[in-house]
C-alpha positions in Angstrom: -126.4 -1.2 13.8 -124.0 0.1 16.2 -122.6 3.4 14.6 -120.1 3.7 17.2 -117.7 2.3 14.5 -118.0 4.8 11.8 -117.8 7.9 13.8 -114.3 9.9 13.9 -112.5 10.0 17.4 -113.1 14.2 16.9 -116.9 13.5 17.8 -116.8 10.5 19.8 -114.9 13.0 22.3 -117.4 15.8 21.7 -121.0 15.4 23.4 -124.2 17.6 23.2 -124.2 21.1 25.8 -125.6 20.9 29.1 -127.0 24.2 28.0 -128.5 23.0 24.6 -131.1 20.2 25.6 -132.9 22.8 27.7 -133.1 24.6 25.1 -134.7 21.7 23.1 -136.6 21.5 25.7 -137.9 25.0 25.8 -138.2 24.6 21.7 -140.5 22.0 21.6 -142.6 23.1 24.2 -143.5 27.1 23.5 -145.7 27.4 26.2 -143.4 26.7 29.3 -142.4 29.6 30.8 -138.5 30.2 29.6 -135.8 31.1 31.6 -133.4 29.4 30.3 -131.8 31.3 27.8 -130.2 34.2 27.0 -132.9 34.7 24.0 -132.8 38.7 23.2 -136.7 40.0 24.0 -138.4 40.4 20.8 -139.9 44.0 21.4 -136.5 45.4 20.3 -136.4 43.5 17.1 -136.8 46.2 14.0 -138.6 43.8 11.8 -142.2 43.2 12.4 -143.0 41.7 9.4 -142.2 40.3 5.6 -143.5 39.8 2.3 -142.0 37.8 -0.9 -144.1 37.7 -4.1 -143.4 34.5 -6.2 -142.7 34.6 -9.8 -146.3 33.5 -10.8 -147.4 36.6 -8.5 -148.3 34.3 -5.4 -147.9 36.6 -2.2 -145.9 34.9 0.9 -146.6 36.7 4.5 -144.3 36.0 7.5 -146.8 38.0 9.9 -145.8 39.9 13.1 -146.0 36.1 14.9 -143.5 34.3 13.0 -141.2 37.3 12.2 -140.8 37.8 15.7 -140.2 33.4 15.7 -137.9 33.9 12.9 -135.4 37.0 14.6 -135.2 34.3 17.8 -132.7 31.9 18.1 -134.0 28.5 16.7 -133.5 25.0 17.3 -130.1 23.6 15.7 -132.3 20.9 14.1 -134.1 23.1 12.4 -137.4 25.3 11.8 -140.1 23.0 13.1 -142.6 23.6 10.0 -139.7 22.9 7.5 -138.6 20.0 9.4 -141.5 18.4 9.0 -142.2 19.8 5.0 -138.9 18.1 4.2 -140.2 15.0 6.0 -143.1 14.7 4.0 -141.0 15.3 0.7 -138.6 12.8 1.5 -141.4 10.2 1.9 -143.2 11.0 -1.4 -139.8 11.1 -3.4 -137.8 8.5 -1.9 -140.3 6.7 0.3 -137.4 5.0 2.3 -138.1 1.5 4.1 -136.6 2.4 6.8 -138.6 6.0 7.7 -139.1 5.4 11.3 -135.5 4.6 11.8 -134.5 7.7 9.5 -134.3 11.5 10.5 -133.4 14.7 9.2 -131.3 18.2 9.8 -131.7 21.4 8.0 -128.0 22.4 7.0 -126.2 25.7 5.4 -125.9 24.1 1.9 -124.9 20.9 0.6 -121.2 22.0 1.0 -121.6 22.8 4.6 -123.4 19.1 5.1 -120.4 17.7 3.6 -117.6 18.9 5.5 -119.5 17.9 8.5 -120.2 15.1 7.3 -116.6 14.1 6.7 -115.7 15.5 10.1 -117.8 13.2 11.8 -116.9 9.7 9.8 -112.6 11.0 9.5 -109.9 10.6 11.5 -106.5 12.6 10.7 -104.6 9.9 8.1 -107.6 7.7 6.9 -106.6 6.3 3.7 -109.0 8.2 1.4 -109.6 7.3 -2.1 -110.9 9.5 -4.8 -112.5 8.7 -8.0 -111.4 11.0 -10.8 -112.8 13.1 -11.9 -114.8 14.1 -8.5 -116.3 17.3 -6.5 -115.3 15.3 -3.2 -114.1 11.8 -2.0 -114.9 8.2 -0.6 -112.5 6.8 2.1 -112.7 3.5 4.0 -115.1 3.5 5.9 -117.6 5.2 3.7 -118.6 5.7 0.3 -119.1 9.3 -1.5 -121.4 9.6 -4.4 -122.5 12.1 -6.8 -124.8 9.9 -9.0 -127.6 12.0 -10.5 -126.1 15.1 -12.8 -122.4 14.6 -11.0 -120.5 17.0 -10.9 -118.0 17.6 -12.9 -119.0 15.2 -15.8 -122.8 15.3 -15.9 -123.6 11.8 -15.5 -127.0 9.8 -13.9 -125.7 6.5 -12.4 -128.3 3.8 -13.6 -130.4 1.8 -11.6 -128.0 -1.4 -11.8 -125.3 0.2 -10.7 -126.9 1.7 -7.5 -127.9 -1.5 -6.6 -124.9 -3.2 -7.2 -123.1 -0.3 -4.8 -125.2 -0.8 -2.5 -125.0 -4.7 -2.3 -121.1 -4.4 -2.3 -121.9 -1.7 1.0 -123.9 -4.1 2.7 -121.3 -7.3 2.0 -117.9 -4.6 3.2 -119.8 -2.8 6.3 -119.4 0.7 5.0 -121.5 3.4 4.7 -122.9 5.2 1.8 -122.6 9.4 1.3 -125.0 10.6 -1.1 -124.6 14.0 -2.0 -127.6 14.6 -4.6 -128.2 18.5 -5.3 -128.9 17.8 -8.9 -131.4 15.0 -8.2 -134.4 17.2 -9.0 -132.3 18.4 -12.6 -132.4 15.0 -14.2 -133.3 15.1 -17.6 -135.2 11.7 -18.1 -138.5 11.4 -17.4 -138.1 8.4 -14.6 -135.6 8.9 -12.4 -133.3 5.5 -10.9 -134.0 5.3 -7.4 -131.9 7.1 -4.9 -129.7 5.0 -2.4 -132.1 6.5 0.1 -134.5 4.1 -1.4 -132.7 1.0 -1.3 -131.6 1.4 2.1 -133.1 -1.4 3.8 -129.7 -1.5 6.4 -129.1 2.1 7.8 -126.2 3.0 5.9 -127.2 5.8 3.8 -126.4 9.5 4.5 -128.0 11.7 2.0 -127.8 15.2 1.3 -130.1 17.3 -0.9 -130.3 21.4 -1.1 -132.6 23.6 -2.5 -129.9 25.6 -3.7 -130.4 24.1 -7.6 -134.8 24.4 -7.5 -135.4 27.7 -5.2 -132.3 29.8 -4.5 -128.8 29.3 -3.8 -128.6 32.2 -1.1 -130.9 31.0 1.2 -128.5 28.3 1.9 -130.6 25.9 2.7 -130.0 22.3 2.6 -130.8 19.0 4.2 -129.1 15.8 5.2 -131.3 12.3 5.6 -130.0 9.4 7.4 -130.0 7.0 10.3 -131.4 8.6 13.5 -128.1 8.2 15.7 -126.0 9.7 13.0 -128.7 12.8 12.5 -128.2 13.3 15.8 -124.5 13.6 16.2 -124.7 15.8 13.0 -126.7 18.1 14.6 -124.6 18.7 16.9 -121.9 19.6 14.5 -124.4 22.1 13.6 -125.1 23.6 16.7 -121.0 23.8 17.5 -120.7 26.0 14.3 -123.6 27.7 13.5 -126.1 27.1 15.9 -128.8 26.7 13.1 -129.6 27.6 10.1 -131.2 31.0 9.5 -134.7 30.9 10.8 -135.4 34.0 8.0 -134.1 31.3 5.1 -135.9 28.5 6.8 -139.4 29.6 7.2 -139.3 32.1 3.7 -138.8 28.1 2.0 -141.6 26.7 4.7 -144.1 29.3 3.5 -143.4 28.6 -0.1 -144.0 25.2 0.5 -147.0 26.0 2.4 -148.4 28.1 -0.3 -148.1 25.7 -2.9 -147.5 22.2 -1.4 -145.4 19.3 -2.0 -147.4 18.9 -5.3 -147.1 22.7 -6.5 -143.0 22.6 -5.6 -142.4 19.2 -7.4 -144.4 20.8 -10.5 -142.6 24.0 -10.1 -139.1 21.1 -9.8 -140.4 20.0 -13.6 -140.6 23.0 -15.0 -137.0 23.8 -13.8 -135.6 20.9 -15.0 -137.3 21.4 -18.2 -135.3 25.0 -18.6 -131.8 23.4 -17.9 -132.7 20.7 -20.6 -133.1 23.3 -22.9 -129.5 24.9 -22.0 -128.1 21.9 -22.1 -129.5 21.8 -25.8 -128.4 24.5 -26.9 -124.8 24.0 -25.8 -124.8 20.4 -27.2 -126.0 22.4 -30.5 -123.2 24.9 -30.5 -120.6 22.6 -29.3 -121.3 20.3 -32.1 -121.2 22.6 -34.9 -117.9 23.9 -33.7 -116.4 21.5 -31.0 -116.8 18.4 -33.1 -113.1 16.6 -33.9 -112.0 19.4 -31.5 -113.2 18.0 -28.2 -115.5 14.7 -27.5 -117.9 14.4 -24.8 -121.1 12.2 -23.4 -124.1 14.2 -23.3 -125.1 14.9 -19.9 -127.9 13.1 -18.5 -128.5 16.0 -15.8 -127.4 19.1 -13.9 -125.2 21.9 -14.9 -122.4 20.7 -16.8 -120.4 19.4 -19.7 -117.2 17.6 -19.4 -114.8 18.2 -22.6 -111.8 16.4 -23.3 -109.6 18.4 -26.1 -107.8 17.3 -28.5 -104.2 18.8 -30.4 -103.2 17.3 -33.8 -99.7 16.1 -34.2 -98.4 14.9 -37.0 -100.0 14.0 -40.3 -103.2 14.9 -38.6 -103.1 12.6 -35.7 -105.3 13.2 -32.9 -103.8 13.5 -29.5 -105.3 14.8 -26.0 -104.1 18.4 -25.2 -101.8 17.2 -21.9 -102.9 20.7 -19.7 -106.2 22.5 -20.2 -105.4 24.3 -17.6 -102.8 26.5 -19.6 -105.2 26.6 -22.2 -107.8 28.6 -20.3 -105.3 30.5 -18.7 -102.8 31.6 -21.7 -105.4 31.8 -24.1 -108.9 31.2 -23.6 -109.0 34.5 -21.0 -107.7 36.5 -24.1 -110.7 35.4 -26.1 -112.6 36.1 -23.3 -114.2 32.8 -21.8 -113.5 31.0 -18.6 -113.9 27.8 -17.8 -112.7 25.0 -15.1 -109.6 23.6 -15.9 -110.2 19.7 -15.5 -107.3 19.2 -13.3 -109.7 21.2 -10.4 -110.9 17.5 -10.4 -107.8 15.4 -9.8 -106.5 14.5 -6.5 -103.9 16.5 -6.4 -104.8 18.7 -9.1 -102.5 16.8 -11.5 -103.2 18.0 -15.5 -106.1 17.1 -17.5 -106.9 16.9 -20.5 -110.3 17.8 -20.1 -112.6 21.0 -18.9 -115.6 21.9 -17.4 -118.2 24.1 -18.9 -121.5 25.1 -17.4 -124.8 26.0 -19.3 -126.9 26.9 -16.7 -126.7 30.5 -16.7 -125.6 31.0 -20.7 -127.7 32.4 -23.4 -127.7 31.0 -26.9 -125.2 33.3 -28.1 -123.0 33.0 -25.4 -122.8 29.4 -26.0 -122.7 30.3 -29.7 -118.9 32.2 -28.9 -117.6 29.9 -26.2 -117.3 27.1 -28.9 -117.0 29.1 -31.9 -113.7 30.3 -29.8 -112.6 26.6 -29.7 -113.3 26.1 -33.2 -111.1 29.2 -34.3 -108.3 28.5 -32.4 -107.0 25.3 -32.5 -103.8 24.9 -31.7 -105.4 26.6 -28.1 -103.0 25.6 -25.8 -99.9 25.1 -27.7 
């Protein structure tokens, strides 16, 4: 597939630096002697060594070696270990049919991976078009999904669906964005394959983070897609960040080092296991006090649940509240909870009926309030 077609005139006009593939050069072969860069010497580093004990009491060392490796600059592809951890990952999860064709970049988060993304596949006044409600957007010549746990309302795409998507991508010549950081937080048991996984053509982008599973600081995220694609978002990368901290990179390496692809995806269950459980317990709270109040679909994964409220007119009649937003703002702040106005997910932030809360950091008594607030109140928002 000629990719030409996608890309955005921004990067057709921008190319790799002279500079940058002796660097690569240098990178993937340590030995050479180096004078190509301007790499400070790493005697006058103060940092000689690290060590991070795991939750289950499992000691990782970065030693004086790979300190010294990780205070360097790196390559804008990524940590070379990591790199090829994620590979390995990718191929036991999603096993894609196209791996040889396929390649991957270490990126600052999911959100980082995004914008770029965009950059590289927009021109200034595409016709974009959005589905409400929706963290981000799809546009002509590509396809943006959130389908496992999206974000705002929760929801796991099905198995028919993705196919059907993916069928209509292949007929229309457009590409696919897949931006999955609540793939791992499913709550089913067996997961609906990923578009990675039915890409038999080339025209999935995918992007995962371990932001969700390991820790949202380390900023570390990944994007997965056709090799000529990979390569001109790496060099987005480099133009803006150079790489991705080599610290972040290799403290995630060594973890998956220490306790494999195996020991992270059991460590994956066992965190999607605790957000099933919040998620229970707001369910329970928001239906001893929410329900006639608000209605809502249970979400099938993630961090969130998508309320629509409701007024009553009339004789009783049940009618959508027309702006959540003043809700939360007038009202819900003095009986101190916050949430995300559903309008936040609107095109042009136009008002919603609904709201957005999260249960991923709430005890059972928090949750216990929050709706207990709703119940209390309602005429909230009049």
């Amino acid at each position: 597939m000629d990719y030409t077609y996608f890309l955005s005139d921004t990067v057709k006009r921008r190319s790799p630096s002279g500079v940058g593939k002796f660097g690569k050069l240098a990178y993937m072969n340590p030995k050479i002697i180096n004078f190509t860069g301007g790499l400070p010497n790493a005697k006058t580093f103060p940092f000689s060594e690290m060590t991070l004990t795991m939750t289950d009491g499992q000691i990782l060392k970065i030693d004086p070696v790979m300190m010294a490796e990780c205070l360097q600059y790196g390559f804008p592809q990524g940590y070379k270990p990591l790199l090829d951890q994620v590979r390995a990952l990718i191929q036991r999860v999603h096993n894609p049919p196209r791996t040889n064709d396929t390649d991957v970049v270490i990126i600052p988060g999911s959100q980082f991976g995004l914008n770029k993304v965009f950059e590289m596949l927009v021109n200034p006044n595409d016709i974009v078009l959005v589905p409400e409600p929706c963290y981000s957007g799809t546009f002509s010549a590509v396809l943006y999904t959130n389908p496992s746990g999206s974000n705002p309302d929760g929801i796991v795409w099905s198995d028919a669906r993705r196919r059907r998507v993916y069928d209509l991508a292949c007929k229309y010549d457009f590409l696919i964005l897949e931006d999955d950081p609540y793939y791992f937080l499913q709550f089913e048991e067996e997961f609906p394959p990923s578009f990675l996984q039915l890409d038999r053509d080339g025209r999935v982008i995918r992007i995962e983070t371990f932001s969700k599973v390991i820790g949202a600081g380390l900023r570390i995220g990944y994007a997965i897609g056709p090799i000529p694609l990979i390569e001109v978002l790496t060099v987005q990368v480099q133009g803006v960040v150079n790489h991705v901290s080599n610290v972040s990179q290799a403290c995630v390496s060594e973890m998956l080092r220490t306790v494999g692809i195996g020991g992270f995806l059991e460590k994956v269950k066992k965190t999607q296991k605790f957000y099933k459980a919040q998620r229970d317990t707001l369910m329970k709270a928001a239906e001893k006090y929410l329900t006639g109040l608000c209605e809502w679909t249970i979400p099938a994964g993630g961090f969130y649940l998508w309320l629509k409220r409701h007024i009553f007119g009339i004789f009783h009649k049940v009618l959508s509240l027309p702006n959540t937003s003043d809700m939360i703002l007038k009202r819900g702040i003095k009986r101190g909870f916050l949430a995300i106005p559903g309008c936040a997910y609107n095109v042009r932030e136009t008002p919603s009926s609904y709201l957005r809360l999260s249960y991923a950091m709430g005890n059972e008594k928090y949750m216990e309030e929050v709706s207990l607030a709703g119940k209390e109140d309602r005429n909230l928002g009049a």
